[in-house]
N, C-alpha and C positions, 0 to 999 in steps of 0.2 A: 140538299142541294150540293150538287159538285164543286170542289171547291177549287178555283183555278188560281195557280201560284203568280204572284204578282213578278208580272217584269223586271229586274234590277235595272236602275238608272236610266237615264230617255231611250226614244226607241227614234230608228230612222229610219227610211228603207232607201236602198243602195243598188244600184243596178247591178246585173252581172257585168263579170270582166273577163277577158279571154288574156290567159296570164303569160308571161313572157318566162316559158319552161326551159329555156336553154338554163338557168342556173340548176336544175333540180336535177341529181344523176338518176340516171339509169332511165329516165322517161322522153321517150320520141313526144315533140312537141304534135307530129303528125297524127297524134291521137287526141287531140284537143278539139272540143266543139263544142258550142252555143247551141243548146236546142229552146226553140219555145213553144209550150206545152199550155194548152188551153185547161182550165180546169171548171168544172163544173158550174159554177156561177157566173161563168161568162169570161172571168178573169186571166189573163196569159200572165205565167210565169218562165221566167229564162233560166234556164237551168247551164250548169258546166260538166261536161262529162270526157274521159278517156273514151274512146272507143275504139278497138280494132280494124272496124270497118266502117269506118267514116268513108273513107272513099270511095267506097261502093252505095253506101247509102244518100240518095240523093235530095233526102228532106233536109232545110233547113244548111245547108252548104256555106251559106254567110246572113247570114242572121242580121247583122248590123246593115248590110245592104237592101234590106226592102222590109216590108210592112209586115208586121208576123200574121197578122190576121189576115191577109193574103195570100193565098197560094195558085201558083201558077197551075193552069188546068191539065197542061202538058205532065206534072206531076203528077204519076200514081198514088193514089190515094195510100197511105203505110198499110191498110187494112187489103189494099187487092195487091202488094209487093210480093212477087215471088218469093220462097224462101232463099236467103242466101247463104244460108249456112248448113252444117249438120247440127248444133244444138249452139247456143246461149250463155255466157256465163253472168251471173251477173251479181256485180260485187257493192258492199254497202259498208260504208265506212262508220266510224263512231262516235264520242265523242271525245279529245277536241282535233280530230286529223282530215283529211282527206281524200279524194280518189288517188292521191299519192302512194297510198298507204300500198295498192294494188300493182303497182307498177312491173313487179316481176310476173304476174298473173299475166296483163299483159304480155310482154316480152316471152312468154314462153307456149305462151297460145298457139294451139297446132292451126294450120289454116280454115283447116273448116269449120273452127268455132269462132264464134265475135265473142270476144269479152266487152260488157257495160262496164267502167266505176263511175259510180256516180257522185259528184260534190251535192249531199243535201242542201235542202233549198235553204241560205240563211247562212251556209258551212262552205265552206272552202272558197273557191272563187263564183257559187251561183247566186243570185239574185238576193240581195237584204231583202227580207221584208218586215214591215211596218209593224207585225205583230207575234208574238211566240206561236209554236206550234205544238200541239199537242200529239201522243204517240199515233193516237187514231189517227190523224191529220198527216204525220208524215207517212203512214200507210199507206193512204191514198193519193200522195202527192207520187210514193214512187209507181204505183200504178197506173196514176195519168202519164206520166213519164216512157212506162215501156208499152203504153198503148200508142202514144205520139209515133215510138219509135218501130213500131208495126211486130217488134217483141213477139213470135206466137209460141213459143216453145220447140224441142225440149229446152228447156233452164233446168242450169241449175243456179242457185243462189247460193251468196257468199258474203258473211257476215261476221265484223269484228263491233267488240264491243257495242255500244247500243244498236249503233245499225246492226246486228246480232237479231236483236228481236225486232225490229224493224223488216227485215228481208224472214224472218220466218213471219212477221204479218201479212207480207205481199205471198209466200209460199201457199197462207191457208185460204187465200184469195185467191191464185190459180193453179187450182191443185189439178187441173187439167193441163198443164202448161211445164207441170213440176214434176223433172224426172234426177234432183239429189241437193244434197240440204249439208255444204259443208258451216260451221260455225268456228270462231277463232276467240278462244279468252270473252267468253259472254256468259247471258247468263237470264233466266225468267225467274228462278226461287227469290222472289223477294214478297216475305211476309209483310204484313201490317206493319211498322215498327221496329223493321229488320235495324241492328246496326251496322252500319256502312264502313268501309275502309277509309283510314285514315284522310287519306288524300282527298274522297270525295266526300267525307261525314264533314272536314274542314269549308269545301267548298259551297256544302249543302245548306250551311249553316247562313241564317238569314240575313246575319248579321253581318257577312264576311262574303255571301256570296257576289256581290258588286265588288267589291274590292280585289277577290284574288281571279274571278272569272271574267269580268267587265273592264274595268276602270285599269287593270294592271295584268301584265300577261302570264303571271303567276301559275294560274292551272297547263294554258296552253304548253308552259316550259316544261311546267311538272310531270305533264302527261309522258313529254322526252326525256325524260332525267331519269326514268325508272329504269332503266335500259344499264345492264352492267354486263360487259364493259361500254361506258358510253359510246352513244353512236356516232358516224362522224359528224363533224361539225359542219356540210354543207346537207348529210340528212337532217339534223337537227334544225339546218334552218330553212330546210321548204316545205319539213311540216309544219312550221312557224307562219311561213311567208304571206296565206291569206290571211291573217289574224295576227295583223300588223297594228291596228289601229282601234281603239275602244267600240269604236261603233261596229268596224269588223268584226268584233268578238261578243258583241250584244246575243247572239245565238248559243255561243259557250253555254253560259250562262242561263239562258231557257232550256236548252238541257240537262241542267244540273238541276234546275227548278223544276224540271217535269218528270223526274226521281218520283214517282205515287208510294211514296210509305204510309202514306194515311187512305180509312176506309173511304175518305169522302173527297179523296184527290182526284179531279176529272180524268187521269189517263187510267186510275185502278182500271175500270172494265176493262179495257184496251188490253191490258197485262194481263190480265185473269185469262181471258177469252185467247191469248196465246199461247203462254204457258196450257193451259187445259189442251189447246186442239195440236200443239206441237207434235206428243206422242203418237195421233192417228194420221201423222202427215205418212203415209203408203209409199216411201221412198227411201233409198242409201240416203244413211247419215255419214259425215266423216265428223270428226272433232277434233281440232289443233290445238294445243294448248301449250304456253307457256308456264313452267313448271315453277315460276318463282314470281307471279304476279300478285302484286298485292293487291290490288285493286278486285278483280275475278280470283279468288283462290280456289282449289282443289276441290273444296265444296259443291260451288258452280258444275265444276264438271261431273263428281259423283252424280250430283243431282241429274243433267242431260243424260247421265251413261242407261240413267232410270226412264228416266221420258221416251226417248226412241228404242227402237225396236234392234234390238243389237249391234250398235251402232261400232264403225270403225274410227279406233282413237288414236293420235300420236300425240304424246308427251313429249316436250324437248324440254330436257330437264332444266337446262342453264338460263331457254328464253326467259323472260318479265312479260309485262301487257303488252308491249307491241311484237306478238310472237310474231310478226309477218317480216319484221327489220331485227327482230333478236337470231334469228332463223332463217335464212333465208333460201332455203331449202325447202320451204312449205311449197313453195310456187310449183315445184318439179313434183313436188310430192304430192299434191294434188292434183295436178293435170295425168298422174299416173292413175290414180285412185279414180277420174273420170272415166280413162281408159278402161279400168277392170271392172268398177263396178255400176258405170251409167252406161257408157259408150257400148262395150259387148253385154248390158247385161238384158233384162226387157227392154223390149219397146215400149216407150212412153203411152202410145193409146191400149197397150194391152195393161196397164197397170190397173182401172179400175176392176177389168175382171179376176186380177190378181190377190189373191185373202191375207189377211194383212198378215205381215211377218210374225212366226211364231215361236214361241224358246226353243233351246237346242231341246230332242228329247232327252230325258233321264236317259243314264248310262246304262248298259244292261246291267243286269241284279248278278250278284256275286255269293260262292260260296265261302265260308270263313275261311277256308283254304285257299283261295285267291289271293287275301289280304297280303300286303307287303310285311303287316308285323306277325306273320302265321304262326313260323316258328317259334315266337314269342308265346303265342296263346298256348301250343302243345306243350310248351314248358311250366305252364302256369302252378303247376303242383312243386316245381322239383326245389327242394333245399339249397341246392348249387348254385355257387356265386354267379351273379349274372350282371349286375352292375359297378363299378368299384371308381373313387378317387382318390388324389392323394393331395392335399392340402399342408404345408408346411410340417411334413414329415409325416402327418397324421393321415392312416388310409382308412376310409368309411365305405362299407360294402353292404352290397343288398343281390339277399337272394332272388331266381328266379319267381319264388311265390310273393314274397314279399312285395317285389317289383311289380307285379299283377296287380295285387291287393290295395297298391296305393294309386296304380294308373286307374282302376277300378274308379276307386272312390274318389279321386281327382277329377276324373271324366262328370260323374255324375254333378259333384259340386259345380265343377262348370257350368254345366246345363242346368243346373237350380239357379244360376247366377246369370242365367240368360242367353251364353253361347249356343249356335245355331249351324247344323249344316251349313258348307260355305261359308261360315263366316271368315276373315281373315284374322289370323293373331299375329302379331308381330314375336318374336323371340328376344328379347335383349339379357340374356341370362347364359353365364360362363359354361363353355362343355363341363355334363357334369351329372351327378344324380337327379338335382332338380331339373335341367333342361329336360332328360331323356323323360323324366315323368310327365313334365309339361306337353311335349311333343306328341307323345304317344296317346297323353290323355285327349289332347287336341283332335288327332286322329281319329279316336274311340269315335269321337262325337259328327266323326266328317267335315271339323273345321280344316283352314287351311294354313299351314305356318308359313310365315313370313320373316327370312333370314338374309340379312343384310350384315356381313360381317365388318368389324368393329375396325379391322385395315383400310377403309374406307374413312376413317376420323370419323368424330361429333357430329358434324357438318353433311359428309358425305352420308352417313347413315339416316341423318336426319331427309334429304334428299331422296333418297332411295325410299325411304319408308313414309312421306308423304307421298309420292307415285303412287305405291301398293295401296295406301290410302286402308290400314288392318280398323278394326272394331276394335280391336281390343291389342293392349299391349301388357304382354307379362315378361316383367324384368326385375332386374336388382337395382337399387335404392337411386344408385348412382347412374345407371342409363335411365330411368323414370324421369330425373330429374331433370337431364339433359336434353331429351325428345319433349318432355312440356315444355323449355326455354324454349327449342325452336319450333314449336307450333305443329307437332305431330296429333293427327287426330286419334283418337280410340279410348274408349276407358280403360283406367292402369288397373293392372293386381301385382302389386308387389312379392318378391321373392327375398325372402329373409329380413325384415325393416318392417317395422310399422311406429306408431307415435309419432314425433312431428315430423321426419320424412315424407311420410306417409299425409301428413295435413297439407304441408305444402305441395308437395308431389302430386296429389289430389287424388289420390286411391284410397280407397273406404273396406278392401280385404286386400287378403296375401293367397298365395298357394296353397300355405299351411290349414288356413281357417277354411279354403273350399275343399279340401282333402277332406276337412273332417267333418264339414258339414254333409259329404257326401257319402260317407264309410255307412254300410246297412240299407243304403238305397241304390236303384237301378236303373239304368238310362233309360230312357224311351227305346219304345222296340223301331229299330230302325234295320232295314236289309243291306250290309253289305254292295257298295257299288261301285262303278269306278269313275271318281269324282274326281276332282282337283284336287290334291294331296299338299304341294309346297309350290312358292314362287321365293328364287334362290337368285340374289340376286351376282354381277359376274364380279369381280374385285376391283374394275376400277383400270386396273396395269395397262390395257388396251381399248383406252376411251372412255365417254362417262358410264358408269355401272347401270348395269339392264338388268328387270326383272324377267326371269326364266320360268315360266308356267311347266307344274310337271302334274300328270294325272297319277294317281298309284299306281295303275299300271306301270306306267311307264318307271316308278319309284323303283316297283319291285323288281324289273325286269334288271336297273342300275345294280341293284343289291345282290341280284343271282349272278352278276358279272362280276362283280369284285371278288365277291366270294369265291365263284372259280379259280381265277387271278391268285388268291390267297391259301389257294388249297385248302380251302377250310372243311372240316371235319365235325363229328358234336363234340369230341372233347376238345377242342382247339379253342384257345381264349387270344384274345383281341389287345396290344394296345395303342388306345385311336390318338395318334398325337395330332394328326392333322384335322384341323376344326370341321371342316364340312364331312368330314365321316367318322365323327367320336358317337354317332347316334346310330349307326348302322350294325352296332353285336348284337344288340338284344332283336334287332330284326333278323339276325342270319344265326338266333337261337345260341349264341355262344357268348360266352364271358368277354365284358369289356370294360377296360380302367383308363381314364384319363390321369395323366402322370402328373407330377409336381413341375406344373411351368406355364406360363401364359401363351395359350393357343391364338393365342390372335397374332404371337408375335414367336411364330415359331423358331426361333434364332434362340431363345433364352430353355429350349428342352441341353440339358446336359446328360452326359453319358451318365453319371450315377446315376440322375435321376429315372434316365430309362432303365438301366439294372434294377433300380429299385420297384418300378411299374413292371416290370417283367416278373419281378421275386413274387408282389404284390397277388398275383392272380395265378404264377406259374405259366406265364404266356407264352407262347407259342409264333405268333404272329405279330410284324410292329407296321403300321402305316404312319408315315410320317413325309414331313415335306424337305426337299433337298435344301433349304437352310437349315433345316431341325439335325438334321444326319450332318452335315457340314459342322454345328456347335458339338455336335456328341462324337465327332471325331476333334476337333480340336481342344476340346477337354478330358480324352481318352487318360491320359495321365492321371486322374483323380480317382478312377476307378481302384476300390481297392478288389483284391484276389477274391473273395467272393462274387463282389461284382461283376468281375469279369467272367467266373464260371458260369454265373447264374445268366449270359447271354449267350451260351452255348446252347442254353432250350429253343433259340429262337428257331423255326426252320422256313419262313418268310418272313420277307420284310418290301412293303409296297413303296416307293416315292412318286408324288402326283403334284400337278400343278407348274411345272417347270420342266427344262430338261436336267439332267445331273449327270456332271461331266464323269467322263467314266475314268478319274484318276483319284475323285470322291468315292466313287462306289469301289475300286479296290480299297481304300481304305477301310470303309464299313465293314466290307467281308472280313480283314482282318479283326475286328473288334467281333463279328458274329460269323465264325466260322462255318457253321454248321447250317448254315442260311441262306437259302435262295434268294438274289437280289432281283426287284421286277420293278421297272418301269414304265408304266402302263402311260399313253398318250391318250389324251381328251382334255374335255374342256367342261365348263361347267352349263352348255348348253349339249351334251352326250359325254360321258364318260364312265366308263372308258371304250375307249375305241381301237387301240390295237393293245401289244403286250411283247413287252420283249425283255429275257434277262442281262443279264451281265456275263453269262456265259456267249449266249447269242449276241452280244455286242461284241466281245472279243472276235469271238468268229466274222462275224461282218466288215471289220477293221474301220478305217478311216474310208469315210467320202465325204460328198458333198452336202454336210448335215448331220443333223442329231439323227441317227438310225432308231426306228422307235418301234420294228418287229413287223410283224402279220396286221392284218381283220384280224378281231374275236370272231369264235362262231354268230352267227347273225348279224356283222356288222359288214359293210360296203364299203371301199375309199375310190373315190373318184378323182380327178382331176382336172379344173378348168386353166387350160392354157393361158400363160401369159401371152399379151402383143407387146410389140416395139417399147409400148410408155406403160409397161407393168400392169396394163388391166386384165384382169381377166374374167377374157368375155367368152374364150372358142369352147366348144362342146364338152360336155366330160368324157375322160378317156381314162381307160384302165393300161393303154401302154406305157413298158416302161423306157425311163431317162426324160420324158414331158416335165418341164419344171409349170407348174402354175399352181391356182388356190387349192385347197383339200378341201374334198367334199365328203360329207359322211351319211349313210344311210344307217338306220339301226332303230331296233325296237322302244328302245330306250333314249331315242331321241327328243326332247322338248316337245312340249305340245305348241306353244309359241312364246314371243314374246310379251309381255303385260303390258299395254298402253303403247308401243309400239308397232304403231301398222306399216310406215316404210322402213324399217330396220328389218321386220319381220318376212317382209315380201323382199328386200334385200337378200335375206339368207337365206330364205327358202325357193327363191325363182327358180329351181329346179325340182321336180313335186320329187317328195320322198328323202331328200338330202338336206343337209345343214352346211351350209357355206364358211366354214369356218376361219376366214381370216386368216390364215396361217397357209404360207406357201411350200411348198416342197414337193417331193415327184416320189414316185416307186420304182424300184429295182427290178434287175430280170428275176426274183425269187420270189416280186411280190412283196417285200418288205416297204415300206413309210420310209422317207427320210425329209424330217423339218428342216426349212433353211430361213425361215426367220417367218413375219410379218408380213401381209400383203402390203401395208401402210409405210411397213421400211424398204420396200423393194428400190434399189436407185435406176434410177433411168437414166444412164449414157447416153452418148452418142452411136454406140456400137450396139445397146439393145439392154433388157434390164439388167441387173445382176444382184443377189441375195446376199445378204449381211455372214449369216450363220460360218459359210464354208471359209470363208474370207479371218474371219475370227478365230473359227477353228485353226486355224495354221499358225494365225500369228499367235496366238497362247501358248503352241510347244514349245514357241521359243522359251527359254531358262529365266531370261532375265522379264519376261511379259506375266503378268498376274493375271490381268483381264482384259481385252479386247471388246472393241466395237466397232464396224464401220458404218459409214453415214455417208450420205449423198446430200452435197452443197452444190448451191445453183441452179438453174432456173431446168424442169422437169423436162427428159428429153433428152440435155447436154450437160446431165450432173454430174460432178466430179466426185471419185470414190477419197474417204479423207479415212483412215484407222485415229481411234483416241485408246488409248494403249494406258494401263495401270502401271508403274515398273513394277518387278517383283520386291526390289530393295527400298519402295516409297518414291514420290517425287522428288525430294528434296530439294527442290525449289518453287518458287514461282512461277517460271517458266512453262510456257505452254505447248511449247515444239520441243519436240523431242532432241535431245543431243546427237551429232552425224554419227556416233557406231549406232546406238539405240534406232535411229531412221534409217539406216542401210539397212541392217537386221529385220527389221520389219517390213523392209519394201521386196527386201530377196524371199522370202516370206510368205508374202501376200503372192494368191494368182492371177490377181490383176495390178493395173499400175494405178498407184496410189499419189494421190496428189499435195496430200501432207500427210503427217504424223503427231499429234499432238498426244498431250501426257495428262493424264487428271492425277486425283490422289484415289478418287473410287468412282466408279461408275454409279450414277444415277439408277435404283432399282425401286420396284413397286412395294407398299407394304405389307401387304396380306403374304409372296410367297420370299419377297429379300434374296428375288432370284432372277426375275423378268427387267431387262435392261431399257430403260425410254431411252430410245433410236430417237426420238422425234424432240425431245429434251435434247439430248446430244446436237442434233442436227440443227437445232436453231441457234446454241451455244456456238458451235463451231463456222455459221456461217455470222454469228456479228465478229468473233472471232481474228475470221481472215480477211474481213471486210473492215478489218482495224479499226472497229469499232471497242467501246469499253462491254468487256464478255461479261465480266462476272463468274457466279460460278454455273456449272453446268448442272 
């Protein structure tokens, strides 16, 4: 017998109310209506709903004014109503919120769609009634509901939290009606037994459920408190505002009780029979998800990304459960997602002839020569050093065979240990021999790595690599430990640690142990193909960190570009100071040594230490990032006379990730004479994309921008023009002096972003290019010139203007160390403000600059500047300790001059 959860504390039934929405922001009271809706047993229930088109729909216009069981005969029946729309949207709230929730869905609704939200019956402002409802129950209450309302489709449905599964039970109900199925923070995986999150295992509990859902407003708060940074306080209180009073919240609480964990709980069937037929619902999925929700976690969504048929997902990483107020970008983001993928895509009556969505096909089949690590394999015999580190003085090197021999037997232990085509691994393991083995053994197998660098902090990394959501994480002792605290999924193998690390940490092998369990055995015969390779994720310095999907192709194509870039040769040895390419020698078949210094914090490589990495292998070539060159010229002096000769072998030297002023790169060349300096431009969604040295920089002299060379061969730059208030929207163009975004076409461009569908349609709205965020224009010769940030562009009064060029000038001043300018004030009429380093320190408090210091800087600058302020250092990101937060800056300097207490910047 089904067992039905007992009501918490009396039960009452309360009529509906049509609420007095002027307190509640962002929602037109003029979408407010009373419908009442006959339901099968004879019984009328009054429901409360948002509606777009209330005013054109003529049923039920005042409710409170005449007899619901009456209808005037001059009314058209909802069943013989014209259509009045082009499609339907129809939104389902959850539990404990309302059609409040929806309110920008509304508001942003193109005309020819009606948006539904609907307050469930019991929930928000519609009808108490006398009894709980069970899932099946509310199924059918919203279908009597959009039959009232003459509803015939296209719909699509929209669903947070329980009403989540709720509206996909109305969906598998009219699957003739249903043309897309977006879902927010829900969720149908729930086993027998499951354990619950916190907040609702607390509520669920029997003992406690009248108390914190009924008798006291406890859940209702709770639901809004998860929310960081808290939301305002008049959102906080009109999602509060029906469920004001014990008896208004008598429903809370039936929905917490209608939770089916047990076999014999009356709504299981109800769940089972949706979960099961979800997957076969023949429509676009989208999926919203807030990335920091305790309640729905990551799980949830893995689970959905399984159930439908390649569904479209955006992750907002920072939202919580109520991604639709953590986020409030979902609304735009989905009525776009309507447009591309309902509105142009089939029509809704050709979908039954339609066969149900099917995988992408397998990649075409590859020859071992195709592979990005080739080179690697032709070298598999040679004695020749082909990996190397240096760890406190101490250098450990591994030959080319050797190197083979243990990626070999690592591959296979893995896949004895269960890894699988596709599957994801996370990396938390220092550039180095063991990474390069890890990675490649990964690769052997067709897994995919997952690299989230460490300048993103504990936190940040943590973050990033619940997104990627890897199987498996191989790391050192001390990130294993740190990704279990914050609740990274995948099982661990540890990299040099085992014993109680290893207990607590909850990994059961290491690297070591699956090397050798695999030495003498052979992977499964797998063909060569071009799979997903790495999701790389960006640093963080220009917004939250995005995972970057790359195929090997597209790996390899990155690897045959640099390599060009670097002149590389076979005898040419590598040393990789810069983290995201310490793994790329033994792919372009050449010697490569990680130096003595932490790559995550490239500022701490010093000059010996690079003479030392260079002695170390006899190298040839140095890639390193413009803080790294910056500390190895500032400690040049340490160098003793050997060291100095021994960087006379160098004959390139790449810098990536920044630009590097060109009073830096004279300095390097004097410390490596004999050495070509190249600063190649890109990003970590295409790099590299142009190339320019230090020769052709001199040549180029001074403009408007960091000059950053030519296109490589294969690569495109385009440019979308700036308007008046910095957007840029106008066509791309290859003329030059167009200042607007850089656009980049190239082989080696991203496959997309990971969980990211409007970031992705963001940057790619132009097919073939990558929209790179980064503004700047081309020369008459064709050359790149960066001038900062689309994000920092200021908008005057006169029209935009770019940080970059502005900088540039005020830095040659003698006494200016560092420059930045920033735009204060409202977009449009923003005032240009410079915050200026001195060269000799602040030496004070003070924040304005002194009148010679602000003359100097104003004669300077080529526009007119509306202050000058002083820091002690400019605000920069951690991964390159070279990208400057303009946006830091710009909210510093506007409490600042608004004599406000600033703080520091």
């Amino acid at each position: 017998m089904n067992r039905r959860a007992r009501r918490p504390g009396g039960h009452v039934g309360l009529p509906a109310a049509k609420p007095d929405l002027g307190r509640c922001p962002d929602l037109d009271p003029a979408w407010s209506r009373l419908v009442d809706v006959p339901e099968a047993d004879g019984s009328v229930h009054r429901w409360h709903i948002l509606d777009t088109h209330a005013d054109r729909d003529p049923a039920d216009r005042d409710p409170a004014d005449r007899d619901p069981a009456d209808r005037d005969p001059a009314d058209p029946d909802p069943a013989d109503r014209p259509a009045l729309v082009a499609g339907t949207m129809l939104c389902v709230h959850g539990n404990p919120t309302w059609s409040f929730l929806w309110r920008r869905f509304l508001a942003a609704a193109p005309a020819d769609w009606r948006v539904i939200a609907v307050d469930q019956l019991s929930m928000g402002w519609s009808e108490r009634l006398p009894a709980p409802r069970t899932l099946a129950e509310r199924v059918a209450d919203l279908g009597a509901l959009t039959d009232r309302l003459g509803v015939t489709g296209p719909v699509v449905t929209v669903g947070h939290d329980w009403g989540g599964i709720i509206s996909l039970g109305w969906a598998l109900q009219h699957r003739e009606q249903l043309s897309g199925v977006v879902l927010a923070n829900t969720g149908v995986d729930l086993p027998v037994g499951s354990r619950l999150p916190g907040l609702i295992r607390l509520a669920h509990n029997p003992m406690l459920l009248d108390a914190t859902c009924v008798r006291t407003p406890a859940f209702v708060r709770g639901a809004a408190a998860l929310s960081h940074p808290a939301l305002p306080r008049a959102v906080r209180a009109a999602l509060a505002e029906p469920y004001a009073t014990p008896a208004r919240r008598q429903a809370v609480g039936d929905f917490v009780a209608d939770i089916p964990l047990e076999t014999d709980h009356v709504s299981r069937p109800a769940l089972e029979a949706i979960a099961t037929g979800a997957g076969r619902l023949d429509v676009p999925a989208l999926l919203l998800w807030g990335g920091r929700d305790p309640v729905f976690h990551d799980g949830f969504l893995a689970d959905l990304e399984q159930r439908f048929s390649n569904p479209d997902v955006h992750r907002y990483p920072h939202a919580s459960h109520l991604v639709t107020e953590d986020a409030p970008r979902t609304a735009a983001d989905t009525w776009r997602w309507v447009q591309e993928r309902v509105t142009q895509g089939p029509r809704t009556q050709d979908r039954a002839r339609r066969p149900h969505p099917q995988p992408a096909p397998e990649p075409v089949t590859w020859t071992q020569d195709d592979l990005p690590w080739a080179a690697l394999l032709r070298r598999a015999d040679d004695p020749a050093p082909a990996a190397a580190e240096i760890r406190d003085t101490v250098t450990t090197t591994l030959s080319f065979a050797d190197l083979e021999r243990r990626i070999a037997a690592t591959a296979a232990g893995l896949s004895r240990y269960g890894l699988r085509p596709g599957d994801r691994v996370a990396m938390l393991v220092p550039p180095g021999i063991d990474l390069t083995i890890a990675v490649y053994a990964c690769w052997r197998i067709g897994a995919v790595i997952v690299v989230a660098d460490a300048g993103l902090g504990v936190r940040g990394m943590a973050h990033a690599l619940r997104s990627a959501r890897p199987r498996y994480l191989i790391g050192i002792t001390k990130g294993l430990l740190a990704m279990r605290a914050l609740r990274v999924p995948g099982r661990r193998i540890g990299v040099g640690a085992s014993g109680a690390p290893a207990v607590v940490g909850g990994w059961d092998t290491d690297l070591a142990a699956l090397e050798a369990d695999g030495r003498g055995r052979t992977l499964p015969a797998r063909a060569p193909a071009d799979t997903e390779g790495a999701v790389l994720f960006t640093s963080g310095a220009t917004g939250p960190a995005k995972g970057v999907v790359y195929r090997q192709s597209q790996l390899k194509e990155q690897i045959a570009k640099v390599a060009d870039i670097m002149r590389i040769g076979p005898d040419d040895r590598l040393v990789a100071a810069f983290a995201p390419f310490a793994l790329y020698g033994p792919a372009m078949g050449i010697a490569a040594v990680v130096p003595d210094m932490d790559v995550t914090a490239p500022g701490t490589l010093t000059a010996p230490a690079l003479a030392d990495a260079v002695a170390a292998i006899d190298a040839t070539v140095v890639f390193a990032a413009p803080a790294a060159l910056r500390n190895v010229v500032a400690t040049a002096d340490s160098l003793t006379p050997v060291q100095s000769k021994v960087l006379h072998r160098v004959h390139t030297v790449l810098s990536a990730g920044a630009p590097v002023p060109l009073a830096l790169l004279r300095r390097v060349q004097q410390l490596l004479p004999d050495a070509e300096l190249h600063t190649p431009y890109g990003m970590t969604e295409v790099l590299p994309a142009t190339d320019i040295s230090l020769a052709q920089i001199e040549a180029a002299g001074p403009g408007d921008g960091v000059c950053v060379g030519t296109a490589l061969p294969g690569v495109s730059i385009r440019i979308s023009p700036l308007d008046e208030l910095g957007r840029a929207d106008g066509p791309l163009t290859d003329a030059a002096g167009v200042t607007g975004e850089i656009c980049i076409s190239a082989g080696h461009r991203k496959e997309r972003y990971d969980r990211l569908w409007a970031t992705e349609r963001d940057a790619s709205r132009n097919p073939g290019f990558h929209r790179s965020g980064d503004v700047g224009h081309l020369d008459d010769q064709g050359r790149l010139w960066v001038e900062g940030r689309l994000q920092h562009v200021i908008t005057t009064a006169d029209g935009p203007v770019t940080p970059v060029g502005i900088e540039q000038r005020i830095e040659d001043l003698d006494r200016v160390r560092a420059a930045a300018a920033v735009g204060v004030g409202p977009a449009g009429t923003q005032q240009v403000v410079a915050v200026v380093v001195p060269a000799s320190g602040s030496g004070s408090r003070r924040r304005l600059a002194d009148p010679d210091l602000t003359a100097a800087v104003r004669r300077a600058s080529p526009v007119s500047l509306a202050a000058v302020l002083v820091v002690a250092a400019l605000p920069v990101d951690i991964r390159h300790a070279s990208k400057v937060d303009r946006a830091r800056l710009r909210r510093w300097a506007d409490r600042l001059l608004a004599g406000e207490r600033a703080g520091k910047p």
